[in-house]
N, C-alpha and C positions, 0 to 999 in steps of 0.2 A: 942590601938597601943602603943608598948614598946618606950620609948623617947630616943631608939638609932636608931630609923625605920629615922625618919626625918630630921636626916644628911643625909641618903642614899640616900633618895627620891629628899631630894634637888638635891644632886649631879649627880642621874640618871637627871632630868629635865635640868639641867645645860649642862649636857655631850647633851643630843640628843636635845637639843636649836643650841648649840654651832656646830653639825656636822651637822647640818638640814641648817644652815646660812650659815658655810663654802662651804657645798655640793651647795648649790642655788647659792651662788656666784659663782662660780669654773664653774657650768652649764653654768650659764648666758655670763660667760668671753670667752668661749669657744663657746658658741653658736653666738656669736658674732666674734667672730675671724675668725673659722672657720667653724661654722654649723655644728650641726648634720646629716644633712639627706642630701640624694644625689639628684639631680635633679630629679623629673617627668619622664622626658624621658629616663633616667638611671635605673629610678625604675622600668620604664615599658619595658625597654630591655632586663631587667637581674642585677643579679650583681655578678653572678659569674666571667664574664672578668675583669670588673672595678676593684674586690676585690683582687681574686687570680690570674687572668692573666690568665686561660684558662677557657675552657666549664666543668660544672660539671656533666653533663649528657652528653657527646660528641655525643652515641647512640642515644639520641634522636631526632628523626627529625619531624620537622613538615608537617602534609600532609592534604591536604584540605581535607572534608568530602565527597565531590564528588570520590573521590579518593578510600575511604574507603568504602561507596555503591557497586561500582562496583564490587571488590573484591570478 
């Protein structure tokens, strides 16, 4: 290995040390403030309203399978 390779190397290991800490910090600040993820029962509603304010499939309706047999 040419002995200009090992400033680089240092400095790549330095750089992604240094945004790998800031990143996890900044995660942790924020998962703490205000949380990643939405409630349980939000995730199981949907999150088309919560996110954009209307239905993303508005056609879609749900309809029991009894419903569908018949047919």
């Amino acid at each position: 290995m040419p002995a200009s390779s090992l400033p680089q190397l240092v400095g790549i290991s330095t750089l992604l040390g240094a945004v790998f800490t800031l990143s996890f910090a900044i995660n942790m600040a924020l998962e703490y403030v205000i949380g990643h993820r939405v409630s349980a029962e939000t995730e199981l509603n949907g999150l088309d309203v919560p996110e954009m304010g209307q239905l993303g499939y508005p056609e879609f309706v749900f309809r029991p399978e009894t419903a569908l047999k018949a047919a």
